[in-house]
C-alpha positions in Angstrom: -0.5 5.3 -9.8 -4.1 3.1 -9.7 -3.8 -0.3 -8.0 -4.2 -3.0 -10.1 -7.1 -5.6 -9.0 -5.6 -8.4 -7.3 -7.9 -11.4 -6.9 -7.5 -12.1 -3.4 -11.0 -12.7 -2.7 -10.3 -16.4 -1.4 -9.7 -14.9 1.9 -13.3 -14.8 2.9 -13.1 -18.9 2.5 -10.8 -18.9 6.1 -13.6 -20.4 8.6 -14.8 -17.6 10.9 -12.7 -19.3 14.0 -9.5 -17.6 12.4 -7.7 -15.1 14.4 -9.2 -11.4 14.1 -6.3 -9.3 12.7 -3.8 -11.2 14.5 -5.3 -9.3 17.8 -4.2 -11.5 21.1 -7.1 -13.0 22.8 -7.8 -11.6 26.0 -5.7 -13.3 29.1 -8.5 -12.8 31.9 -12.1 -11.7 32.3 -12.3 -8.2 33.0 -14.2 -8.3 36.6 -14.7 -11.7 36.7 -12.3 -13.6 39.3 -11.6 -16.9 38.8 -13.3 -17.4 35.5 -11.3 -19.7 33.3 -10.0 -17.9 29.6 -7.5 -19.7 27.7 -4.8 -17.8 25.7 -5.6 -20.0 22.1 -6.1 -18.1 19.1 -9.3 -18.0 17.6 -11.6 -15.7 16.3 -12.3 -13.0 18.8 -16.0 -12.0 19.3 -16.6 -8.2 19.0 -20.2 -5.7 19.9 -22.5 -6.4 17.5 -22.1 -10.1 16.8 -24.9 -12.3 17.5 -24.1 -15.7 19.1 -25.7 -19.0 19.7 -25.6 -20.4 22.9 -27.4 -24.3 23.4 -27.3 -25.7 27.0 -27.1 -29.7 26.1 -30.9 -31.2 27.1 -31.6 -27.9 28.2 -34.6 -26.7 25.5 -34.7 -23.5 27.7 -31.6 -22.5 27.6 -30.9 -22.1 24.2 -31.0 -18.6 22.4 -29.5 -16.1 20.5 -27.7 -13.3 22.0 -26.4 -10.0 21.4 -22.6 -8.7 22.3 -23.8 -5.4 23.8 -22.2 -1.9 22.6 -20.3 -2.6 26.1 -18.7 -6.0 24.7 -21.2 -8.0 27.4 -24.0 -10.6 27.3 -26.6 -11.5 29.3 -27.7 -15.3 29.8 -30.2 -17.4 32.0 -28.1 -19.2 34.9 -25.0 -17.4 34.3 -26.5 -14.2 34.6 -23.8 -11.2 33.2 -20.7 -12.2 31.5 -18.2 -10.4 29.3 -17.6 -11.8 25.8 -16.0 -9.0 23.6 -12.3 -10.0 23.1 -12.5 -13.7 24.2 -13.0 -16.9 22.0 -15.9 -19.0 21.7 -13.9 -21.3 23.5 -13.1 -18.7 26.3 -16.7 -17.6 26.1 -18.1 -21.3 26.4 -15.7 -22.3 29.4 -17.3 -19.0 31.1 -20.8 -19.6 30.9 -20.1 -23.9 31.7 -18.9 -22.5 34.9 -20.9 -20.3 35.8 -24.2 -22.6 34.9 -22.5 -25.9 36.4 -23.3 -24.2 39.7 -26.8 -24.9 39.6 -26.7 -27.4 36.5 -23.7 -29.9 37.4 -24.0 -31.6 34.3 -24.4 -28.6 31.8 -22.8 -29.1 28.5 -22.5 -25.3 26.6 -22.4 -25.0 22.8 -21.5 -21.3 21.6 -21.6 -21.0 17.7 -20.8 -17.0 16.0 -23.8 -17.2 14.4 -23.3 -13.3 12.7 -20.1 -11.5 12.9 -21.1 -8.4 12.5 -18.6 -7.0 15.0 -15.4 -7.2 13.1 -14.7 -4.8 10.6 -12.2 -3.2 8.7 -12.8 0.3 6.6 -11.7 1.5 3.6 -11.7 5.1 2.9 -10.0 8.1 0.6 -9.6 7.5 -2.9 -10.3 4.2 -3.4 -13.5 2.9 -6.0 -15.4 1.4 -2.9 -15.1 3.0 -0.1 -16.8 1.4 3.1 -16.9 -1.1 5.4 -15.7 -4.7 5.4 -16.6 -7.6 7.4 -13.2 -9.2 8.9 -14.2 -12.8 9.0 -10.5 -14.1 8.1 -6.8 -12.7 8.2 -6.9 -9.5 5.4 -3.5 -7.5 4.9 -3.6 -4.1 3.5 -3.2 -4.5 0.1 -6.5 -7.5 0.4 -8.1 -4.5 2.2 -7.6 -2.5 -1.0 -8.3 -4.5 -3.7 -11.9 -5.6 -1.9 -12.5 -1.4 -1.9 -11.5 -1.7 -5.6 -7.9 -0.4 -6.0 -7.0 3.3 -6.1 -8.4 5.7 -8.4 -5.8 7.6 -10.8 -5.5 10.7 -8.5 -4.6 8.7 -5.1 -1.3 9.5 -3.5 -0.6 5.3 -3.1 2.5 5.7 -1.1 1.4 8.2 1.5 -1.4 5.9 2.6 -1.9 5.0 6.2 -3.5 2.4 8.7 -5.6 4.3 11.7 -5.7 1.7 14.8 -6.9 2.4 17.9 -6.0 0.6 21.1 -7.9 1.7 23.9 -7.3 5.7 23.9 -4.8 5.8 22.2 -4.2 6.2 18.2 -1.4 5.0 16.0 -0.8 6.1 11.9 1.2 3.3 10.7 2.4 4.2 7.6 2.4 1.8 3.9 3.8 2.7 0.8 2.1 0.5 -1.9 4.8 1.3 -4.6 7.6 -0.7 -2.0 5.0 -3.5 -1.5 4.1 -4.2 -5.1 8.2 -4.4 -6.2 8.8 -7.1 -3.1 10.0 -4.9 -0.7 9.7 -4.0 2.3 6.9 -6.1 3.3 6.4 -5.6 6.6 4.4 -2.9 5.9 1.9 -5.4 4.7 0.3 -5.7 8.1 -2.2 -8.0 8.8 -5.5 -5.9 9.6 -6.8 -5.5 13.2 -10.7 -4.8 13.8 -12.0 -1.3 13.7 -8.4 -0.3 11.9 -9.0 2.3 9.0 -7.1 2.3 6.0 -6.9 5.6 4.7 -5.8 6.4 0.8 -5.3 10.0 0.3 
């Protein structure tokens, strides 16, 4: 049974500092002691996303920098930090710390300048298959009206949600026919980063 188009494209109007997926922010630092994280939502920077970081008065410390394949950064003063799965606010409490040791008076600005890092993907028998950037809360059936709908031959209620946490893999299971009538919908998770939605 195709899926009809739904419209939900006003997603992608949620400012970036939504949360990603719903994931939890990360309590601590990984290898960091004592660095100060808070446990707010907020978006939830990811490899691959390029950042802005401005040092108040500080015209040489200001640049753009990359989240590394390893989810770290590198910046003058503060020297290695690690940024994937922390807010900007995390991130920016981080780096005033670690700076304020040789600048007392350092005010940090971090802005997600690209975020490139979240991303959900579509695949199976769906019109567009691909990638999608995840730059506001997307369910499964948003997820599947941005890759089009369905086509005719899809198998709509044996569709599944690949997620990986770590090294470990869950299927979770949605059966669009359920959705669509009002029911059961739990099944209409919200999306995590990296999940795949598969359409067989």
């Amino acid at each position: 049974m195709p899926l009809r188009w739904l419209g939900l494209f006003g997603v992608w109007c949620i400012a970036c500092c939504g949360s990603a997926g719903g994931a939890e922010p990360a309590a601590a630092a990984a290898g960091v002691a004592g660095e100060v994280v808070s446990t707010s939502p907020g978006y939830l920077v990811q490899p691959g996303d390029v950042l802005q970081v401005a040092v108040w008065k500080e015209t040489d410390l200001t640049a753009e920098v990359l989240v590394r394949p390893d989810g770290g950064i590198s910046f003058p003063l503060a020297g290695e930090l690690p940024a994937a799965g922390h807010t900007v606010a995390d991130l920016t409490a981080m780096l005033e710390r670690r700076i304020r040791k040789l600048e007392p008076d350092a005010v940090v600005t971090v802005v997600v300048k690209t975020a490139s890092g979240n991303r959900v993907y579509v695949i199976g028998k769906v019109n567009r298959p691909g990638e999608f950037p995840l730059i506001g809360p997307i369910d499964v059936m948003q997820a599947l009206s941005l890759a089009g709908g369905a086509t005719p031959f899809a198998d709509t209620n044996g569709i599944r949600v690949l997620r990986r946490d770590g090294k470990r893999q869950s299927s979770i299971a949605f059966r669009y026919n359920d959705v669509e009538r009002g029911r059961k919908l739990e099944q209409n998770i919200l999306l995590q980063s990296g999940d795949t939605v598969v359409v067989p």
